[in-house]
Every structure is written in C-alpha cells, then in structure tokens.
C-alpha positions as YAML, in Angstrom:
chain: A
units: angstrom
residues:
- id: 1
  name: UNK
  ca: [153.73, 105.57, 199.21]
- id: 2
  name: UNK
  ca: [150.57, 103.27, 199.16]
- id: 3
  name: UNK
  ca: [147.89, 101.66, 197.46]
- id: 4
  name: UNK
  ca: [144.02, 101.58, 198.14]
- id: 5
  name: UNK
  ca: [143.18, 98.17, 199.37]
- id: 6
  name: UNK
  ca: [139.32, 98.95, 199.89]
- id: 7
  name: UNK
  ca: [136.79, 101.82, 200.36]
- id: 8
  name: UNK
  ca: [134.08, 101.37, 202.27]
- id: 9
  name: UNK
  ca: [131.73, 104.70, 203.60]
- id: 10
  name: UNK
  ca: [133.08, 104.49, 206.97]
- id: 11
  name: UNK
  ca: [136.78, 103.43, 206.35]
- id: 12
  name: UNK
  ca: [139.62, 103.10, 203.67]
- id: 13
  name: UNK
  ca: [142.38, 100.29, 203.81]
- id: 14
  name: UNK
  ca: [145.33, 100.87, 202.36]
- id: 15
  name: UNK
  ca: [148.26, 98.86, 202.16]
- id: 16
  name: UNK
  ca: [151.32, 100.92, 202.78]
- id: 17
  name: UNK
  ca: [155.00, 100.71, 201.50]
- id: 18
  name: UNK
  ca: [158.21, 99.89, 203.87]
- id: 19
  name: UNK
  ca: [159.76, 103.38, 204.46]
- id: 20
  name: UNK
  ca: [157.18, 105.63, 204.54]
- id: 21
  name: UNK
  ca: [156.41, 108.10, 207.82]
- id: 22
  name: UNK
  ca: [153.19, 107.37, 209.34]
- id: 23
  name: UNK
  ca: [152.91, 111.00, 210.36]
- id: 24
  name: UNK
  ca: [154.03, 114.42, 208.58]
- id: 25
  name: UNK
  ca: [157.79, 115.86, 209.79]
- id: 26
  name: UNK
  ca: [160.59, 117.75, 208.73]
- id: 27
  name: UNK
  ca: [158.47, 119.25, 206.30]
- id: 28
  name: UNK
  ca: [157.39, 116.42, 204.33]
- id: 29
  name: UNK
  ca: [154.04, 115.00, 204.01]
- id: 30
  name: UNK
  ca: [153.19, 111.50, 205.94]
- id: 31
  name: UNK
  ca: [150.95, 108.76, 205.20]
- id: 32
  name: UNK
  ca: [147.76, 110.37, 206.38]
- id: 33
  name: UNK
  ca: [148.48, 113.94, 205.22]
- id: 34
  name: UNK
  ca: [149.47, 112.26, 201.74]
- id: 35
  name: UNK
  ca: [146.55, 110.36, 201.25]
- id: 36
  name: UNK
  ca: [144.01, 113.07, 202.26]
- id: 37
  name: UNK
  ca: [145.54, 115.11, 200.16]
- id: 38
  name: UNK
  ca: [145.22, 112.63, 197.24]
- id: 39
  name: UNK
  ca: [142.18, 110.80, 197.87]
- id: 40
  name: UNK
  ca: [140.28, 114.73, 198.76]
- id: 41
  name: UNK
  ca: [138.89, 113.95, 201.99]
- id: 42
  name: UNK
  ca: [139.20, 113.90, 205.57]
- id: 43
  name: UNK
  ca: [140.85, 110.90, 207.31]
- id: 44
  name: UNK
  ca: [141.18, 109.63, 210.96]
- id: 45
  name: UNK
  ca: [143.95, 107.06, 211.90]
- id: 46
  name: UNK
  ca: [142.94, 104.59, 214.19]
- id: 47
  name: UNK
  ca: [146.23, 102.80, 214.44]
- id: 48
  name: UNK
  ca: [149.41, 103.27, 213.65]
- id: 49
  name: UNK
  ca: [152.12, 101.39, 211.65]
- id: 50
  name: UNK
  ca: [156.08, 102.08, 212.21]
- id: 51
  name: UNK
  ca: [158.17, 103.72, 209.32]
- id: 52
  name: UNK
  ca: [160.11, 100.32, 208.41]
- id: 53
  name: UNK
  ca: [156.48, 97.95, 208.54]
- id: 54
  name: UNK
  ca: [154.77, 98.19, 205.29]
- id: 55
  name: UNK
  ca: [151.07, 96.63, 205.01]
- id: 56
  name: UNK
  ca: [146.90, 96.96, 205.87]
- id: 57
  name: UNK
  ca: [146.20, 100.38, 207.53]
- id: 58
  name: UNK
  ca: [142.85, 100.98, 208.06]
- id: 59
  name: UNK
  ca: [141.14, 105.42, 208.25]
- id: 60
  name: UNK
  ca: [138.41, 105.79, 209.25]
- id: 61
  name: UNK
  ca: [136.51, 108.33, 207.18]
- id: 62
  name: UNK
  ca: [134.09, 110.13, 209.98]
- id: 63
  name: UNK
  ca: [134.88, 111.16, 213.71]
- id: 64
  name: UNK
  ca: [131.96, 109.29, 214.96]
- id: 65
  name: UNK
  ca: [133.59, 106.02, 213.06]
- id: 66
  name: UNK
  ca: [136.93, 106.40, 214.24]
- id: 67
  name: UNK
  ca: [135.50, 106.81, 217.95]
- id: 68
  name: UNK
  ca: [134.39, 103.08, 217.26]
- id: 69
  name: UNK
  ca: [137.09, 101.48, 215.41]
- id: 70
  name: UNK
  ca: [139.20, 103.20, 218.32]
- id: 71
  name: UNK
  ca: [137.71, 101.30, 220.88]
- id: 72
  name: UNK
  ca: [137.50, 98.28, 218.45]
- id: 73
  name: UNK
  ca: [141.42, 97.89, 218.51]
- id: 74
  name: UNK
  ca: [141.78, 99.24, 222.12]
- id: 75
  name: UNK
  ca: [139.11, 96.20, 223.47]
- id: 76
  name: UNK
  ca: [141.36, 93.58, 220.54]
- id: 77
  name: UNK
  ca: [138.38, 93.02, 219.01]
- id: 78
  name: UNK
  ca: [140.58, 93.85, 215.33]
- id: 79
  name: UNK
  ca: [142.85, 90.41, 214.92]
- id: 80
  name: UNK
  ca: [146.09, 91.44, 213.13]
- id: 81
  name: UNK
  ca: [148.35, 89.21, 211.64]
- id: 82
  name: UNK
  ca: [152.20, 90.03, 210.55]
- id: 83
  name: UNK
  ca: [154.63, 88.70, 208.66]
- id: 84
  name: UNK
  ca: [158.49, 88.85, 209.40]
- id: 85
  name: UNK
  ca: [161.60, 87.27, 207.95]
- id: 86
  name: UNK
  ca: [164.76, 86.97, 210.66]
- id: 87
  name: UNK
  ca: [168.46, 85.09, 210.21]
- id: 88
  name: UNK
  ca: [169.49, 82.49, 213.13]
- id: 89
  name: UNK
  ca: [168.05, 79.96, 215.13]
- id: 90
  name: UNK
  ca: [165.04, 81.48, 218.00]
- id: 91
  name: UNK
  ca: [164.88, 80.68, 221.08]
- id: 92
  name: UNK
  ca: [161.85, 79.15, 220.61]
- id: 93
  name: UNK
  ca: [159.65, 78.30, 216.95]
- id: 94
  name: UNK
  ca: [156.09, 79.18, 217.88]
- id: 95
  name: UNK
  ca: [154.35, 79.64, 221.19]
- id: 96
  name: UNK
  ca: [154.07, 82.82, 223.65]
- id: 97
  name: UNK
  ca: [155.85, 85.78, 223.61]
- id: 98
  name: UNK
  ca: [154.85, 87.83, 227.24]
- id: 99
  name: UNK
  ca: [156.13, 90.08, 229.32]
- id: 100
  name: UNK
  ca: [156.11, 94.11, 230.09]
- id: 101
  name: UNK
  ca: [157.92, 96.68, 228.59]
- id: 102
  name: UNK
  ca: [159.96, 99.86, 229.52]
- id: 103
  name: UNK
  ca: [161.91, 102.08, 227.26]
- id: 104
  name: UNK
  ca: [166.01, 101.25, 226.68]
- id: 105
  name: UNK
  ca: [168.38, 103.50, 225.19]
- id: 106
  name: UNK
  ca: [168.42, 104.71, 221.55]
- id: 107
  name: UNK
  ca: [164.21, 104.88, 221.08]
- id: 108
  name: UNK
  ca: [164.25, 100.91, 222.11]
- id: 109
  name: UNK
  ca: [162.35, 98.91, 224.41]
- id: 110
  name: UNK
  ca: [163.22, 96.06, 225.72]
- id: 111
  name: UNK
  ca: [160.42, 93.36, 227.65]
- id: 112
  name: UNK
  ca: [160.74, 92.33, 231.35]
- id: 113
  name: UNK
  ca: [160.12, 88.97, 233.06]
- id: 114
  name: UNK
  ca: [157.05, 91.03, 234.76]
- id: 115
  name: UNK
  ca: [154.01, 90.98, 233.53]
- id: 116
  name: UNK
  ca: [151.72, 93.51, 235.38]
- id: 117
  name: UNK
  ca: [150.55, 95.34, 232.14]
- id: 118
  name: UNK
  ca: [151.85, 92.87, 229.53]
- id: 119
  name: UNK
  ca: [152.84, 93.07, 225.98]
- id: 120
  name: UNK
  ca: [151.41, 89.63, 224.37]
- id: 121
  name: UNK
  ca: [152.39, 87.80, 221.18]
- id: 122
  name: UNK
  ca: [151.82, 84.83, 220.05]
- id: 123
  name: UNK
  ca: [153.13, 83.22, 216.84]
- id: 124
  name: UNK
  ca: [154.20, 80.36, 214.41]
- id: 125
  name: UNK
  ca: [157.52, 79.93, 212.75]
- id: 126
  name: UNK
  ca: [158.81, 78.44, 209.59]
- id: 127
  name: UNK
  ca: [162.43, 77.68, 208.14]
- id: 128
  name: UNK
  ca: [162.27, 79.32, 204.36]
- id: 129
  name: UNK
  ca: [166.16, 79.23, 203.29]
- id: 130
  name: UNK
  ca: [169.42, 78.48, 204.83]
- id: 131
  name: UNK
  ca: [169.54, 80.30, 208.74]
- id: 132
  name: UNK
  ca: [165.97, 81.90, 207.66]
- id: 133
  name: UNK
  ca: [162.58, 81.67, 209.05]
- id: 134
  name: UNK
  ca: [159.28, 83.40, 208.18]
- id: 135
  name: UNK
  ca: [157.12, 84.59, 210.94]
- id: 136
  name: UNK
  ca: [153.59, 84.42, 211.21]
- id: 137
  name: UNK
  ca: [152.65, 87.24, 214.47]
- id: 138
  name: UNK
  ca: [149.44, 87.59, 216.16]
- id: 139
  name: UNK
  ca: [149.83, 90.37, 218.71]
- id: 140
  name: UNK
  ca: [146.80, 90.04, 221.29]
- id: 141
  name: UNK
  ca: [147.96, 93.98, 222.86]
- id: 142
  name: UNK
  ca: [149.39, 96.58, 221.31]
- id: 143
  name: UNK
  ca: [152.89, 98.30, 222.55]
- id: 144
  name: UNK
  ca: [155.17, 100.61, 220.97]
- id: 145
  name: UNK
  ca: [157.82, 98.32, 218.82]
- id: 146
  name: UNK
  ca: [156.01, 94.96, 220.14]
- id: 147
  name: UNK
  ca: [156.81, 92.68, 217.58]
- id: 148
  name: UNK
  ca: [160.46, 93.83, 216.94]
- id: 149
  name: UNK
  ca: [161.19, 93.72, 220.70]
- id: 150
  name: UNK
  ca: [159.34, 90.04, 220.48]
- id: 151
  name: UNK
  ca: [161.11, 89.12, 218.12]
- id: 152
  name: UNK
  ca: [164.64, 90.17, 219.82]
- id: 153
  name: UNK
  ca: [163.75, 88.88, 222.92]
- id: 154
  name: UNK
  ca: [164.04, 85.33, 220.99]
- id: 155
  name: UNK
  ca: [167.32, 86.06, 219.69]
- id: 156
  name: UNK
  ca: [166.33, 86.68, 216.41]
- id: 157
  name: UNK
  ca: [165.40, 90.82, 215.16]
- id: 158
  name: UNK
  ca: [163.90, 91.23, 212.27]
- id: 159
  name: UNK
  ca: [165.70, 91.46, 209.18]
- id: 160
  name: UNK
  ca: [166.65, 95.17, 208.16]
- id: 161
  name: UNK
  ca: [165.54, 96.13, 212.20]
- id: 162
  name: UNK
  ca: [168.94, 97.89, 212.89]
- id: 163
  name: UNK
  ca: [167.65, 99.62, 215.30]
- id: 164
  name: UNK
  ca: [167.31, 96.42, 217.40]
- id: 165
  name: UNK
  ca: [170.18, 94.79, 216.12]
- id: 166
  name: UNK
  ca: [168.89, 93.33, 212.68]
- id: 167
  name: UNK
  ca: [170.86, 92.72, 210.23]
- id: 168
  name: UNK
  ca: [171.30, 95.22, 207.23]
- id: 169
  name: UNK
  ca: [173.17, 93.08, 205.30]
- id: 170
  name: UNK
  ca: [171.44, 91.94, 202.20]
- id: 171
  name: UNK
  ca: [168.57, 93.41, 203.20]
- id: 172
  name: UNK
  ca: [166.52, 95.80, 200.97]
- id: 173
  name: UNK
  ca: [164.34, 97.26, 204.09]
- id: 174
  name: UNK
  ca: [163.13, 96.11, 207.28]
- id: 175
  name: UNK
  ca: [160.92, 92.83, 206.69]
- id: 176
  name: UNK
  ca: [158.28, 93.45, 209.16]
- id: 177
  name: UNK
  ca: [154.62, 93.23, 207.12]
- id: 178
  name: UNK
  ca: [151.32, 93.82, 208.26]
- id: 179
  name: UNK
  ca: [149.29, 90.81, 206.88]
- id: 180
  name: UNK
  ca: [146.22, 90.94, 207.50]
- id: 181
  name: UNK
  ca: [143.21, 92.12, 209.39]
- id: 182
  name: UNK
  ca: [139.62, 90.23, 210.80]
- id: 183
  name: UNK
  ca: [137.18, 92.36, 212.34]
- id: 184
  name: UNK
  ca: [133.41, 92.32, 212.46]
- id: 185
  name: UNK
  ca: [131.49, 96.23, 210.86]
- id: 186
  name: UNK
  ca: [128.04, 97.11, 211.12]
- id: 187
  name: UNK
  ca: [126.93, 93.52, 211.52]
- id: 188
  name: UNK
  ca: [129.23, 92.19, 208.55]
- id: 189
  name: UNK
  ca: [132.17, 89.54, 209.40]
- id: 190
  name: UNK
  ca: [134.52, 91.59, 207.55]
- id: 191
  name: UNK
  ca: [138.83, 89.68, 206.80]
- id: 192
  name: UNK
  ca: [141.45, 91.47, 204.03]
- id: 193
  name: UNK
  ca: [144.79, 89.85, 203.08]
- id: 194
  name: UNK
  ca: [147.56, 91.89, 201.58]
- id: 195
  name: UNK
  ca: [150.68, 89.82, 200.53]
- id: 196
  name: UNK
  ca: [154.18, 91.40, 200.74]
- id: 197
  name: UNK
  ca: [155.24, 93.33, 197.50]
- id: 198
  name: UNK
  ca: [158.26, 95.07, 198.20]
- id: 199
  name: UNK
  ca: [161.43, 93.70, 199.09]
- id: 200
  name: UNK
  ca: [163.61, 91.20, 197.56]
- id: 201
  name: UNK
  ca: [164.08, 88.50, 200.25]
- id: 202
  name: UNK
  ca: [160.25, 88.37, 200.38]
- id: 203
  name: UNK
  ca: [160.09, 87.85, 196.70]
- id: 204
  name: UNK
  ca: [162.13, 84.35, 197.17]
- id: 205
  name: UNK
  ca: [160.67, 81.02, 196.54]
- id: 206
  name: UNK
  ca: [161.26, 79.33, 199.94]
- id: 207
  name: UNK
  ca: [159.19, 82.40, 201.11]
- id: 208
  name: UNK
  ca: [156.53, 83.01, 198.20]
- id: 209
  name: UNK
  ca: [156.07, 78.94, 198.85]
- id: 210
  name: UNK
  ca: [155.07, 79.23, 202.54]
- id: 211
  name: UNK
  ca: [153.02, 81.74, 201.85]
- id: 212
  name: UNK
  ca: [150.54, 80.31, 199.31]
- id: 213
  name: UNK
  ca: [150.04, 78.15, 202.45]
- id: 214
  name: UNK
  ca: [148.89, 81.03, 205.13]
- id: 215
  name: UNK
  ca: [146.22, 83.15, 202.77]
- id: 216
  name: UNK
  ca: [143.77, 82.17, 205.71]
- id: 217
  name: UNK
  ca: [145.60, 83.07, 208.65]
- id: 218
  name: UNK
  ca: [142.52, 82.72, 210.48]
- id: 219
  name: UNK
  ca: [142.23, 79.61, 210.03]
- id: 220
  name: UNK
  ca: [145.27, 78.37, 211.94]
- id: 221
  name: UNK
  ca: [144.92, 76.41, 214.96]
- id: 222
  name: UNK
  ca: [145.87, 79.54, 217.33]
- id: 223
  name: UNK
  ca: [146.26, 77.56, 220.69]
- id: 224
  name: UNK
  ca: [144.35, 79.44, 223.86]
- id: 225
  name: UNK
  ca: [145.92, 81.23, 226.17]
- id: 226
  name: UNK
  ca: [146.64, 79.25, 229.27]
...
C-alpha cells in the first residue's frame, strides 16, 4: 500500500502505490486509516493524491503542524513535481497549461478558455519510445484532476487514465507519479525524490534513461510566468 519515505517529528512522507484509496470506503481501510493503524499514531493529511497516482505524500503528525503545512500548499509555497507517460503526439511539448475548470459528465472536468480562478501547469516533455513521451509536471495551483485534465486538454491523457480517455491497452495502471517535493521546515531547505517503482512501461529503458537525467527537478530552467 506504501512505503515510509522519511520521518521527521512533525511529518511522515510516504511514497504511495498506484491503486490505493486515499481515504477509507466501502468498508476497507484507506491510505491514512492504514498507515495510522500501522505506524500507531495519529496522522493529518494535508494533501491529497488520486487512487490511480502513486508517489510522495506528506502527514503531518500534530494538528498545530498540519494547520501550517495546510497553508504551506494552499499559499504554493510546497513545489511538486510529477511524472506521466502518454501515447500520441501533444498539442504542444512543454510550455503553459491555463485555464479554469468546471465539472463534465462521468466525475470529469474539463478546462475552459477562461481564466478567472485558473488551474495552472506548466511542464516539459520528452519522446521515450515509439508514439511515447514522458512528462515532467509542475502544477503552480491545485484542482481536482489538474494534471489529467492538462494533460487531455493537449490531446494526449495519461496512460491507464480511462476515465479521461487513456488508453488501457498495455497498460499495467494509470502512469501518473508524484515525483517529488521542495519545501522549506522550521528554517531547513528541505527536497525528497521518489522514482517510479511500479508499473511496467515505467520500468523501460527509453524511460529509466530520461530519468537518470531529471533527479534534480529543481534544477530545470522553469521559465517565469509571463
């Protein structure tokens, strides 16, 4: 269900696995549930990560540090980086992704040409195989779905995203990843990594080899918003 990345007094990363519920239902036991049960303490989420995503998820481990790292992530003062695989050709290979978003049908959401209250995504793209590209995702808000409707909006859902039209074929799970994670903590510059470890079209060499190049996404030339 997950491993423990780090444990800190005021937090806990872990890195969890593609398929796993965030929260408890139908009886069985989530994420958080599963890990305070297992760990033997008390744990407060302070973001969220969708069933098919697997990757960094940081607890906080007190009330009064949750309040922070709440308004940490609300003010984007947490950088988050993702990784996603997707078949065809975008509409675009790095650059701006902007716009608002309203709910569709079927639990989607789909992005608007407005942008009064704007979901905002920038990114950088890289051809790993034959009609596949890796991409590297920097979300600067934080919607409901925001990087799969991004991503879609390009032309291009992620692998295994069926629910906005990814393909399913040959793929093992929905290849959406969260990366990695920069923040500063009680004075300290803080930056963990987690590479993808489950799922088979991660695990192939045009993809293991672009990664060995991005173990610092931080250190990217992320262009300014204009």
């Amino acid at each position: 269900m997950y491993s423990v990345i780090a444990t800190e007094p005021d937090f806990i990363l872990l890195d969890k696995r593609p398929g796993v519920h965030f929260h408890s239902q139908h009886g069985e036991a989530g994420l958080v549930a599963s890990a305070e049960r297992e760990l033997g303490y008390k744990l407060y989420p302070v973001h969220r990560l969708d069933t098919l995503t697997s990757g960094l998820l940081l607890l906080a481990r007190s009330s009064e540090a949750a309040a922070e790292f709440t308004r940490m992530f609300s003010e984007h003062k947490v950088q988050k980086y993702y990784l996603a695989l997707a078949k065809g050709k975008p509409g675009k290979k790095q650059g701006w992704i902007i716009g608002d978003m309203a709910k569709s049908r079927r639990s989607q959401y789909k992005l608007l040409r407005s942008t009064d209250n704007p979901a905002v995504t920038q990114f950088f793209s890289w051809s790993v195989a034959e009609g596949l590209r890796l991409y590297l995702l920097k979300p600067h808000s934080g919607k409901t779905h925001q990087l799969r409707v991004a991503l879609s909006s390009l032309g291009v859902p992620i692998l295994g995203d069926t629910l906005y039209g990814g393909s399913a074929v040959d793929a093992d799970r929905g290849y959406l990843h969260a990366y990695a994670l920069e923040f500063e903590w009680r004075g300290q510059a803080l930056r963990y990594l987690s590479l993808p470890s489950q799922g088979e079209v991660f695990m192939q060499s045009g993809v293991l080899g672009q990664l060995q190049t991005l173990k610092q996404p931080w250190e990217l030339d992320w262009p300014k918003r204009k």
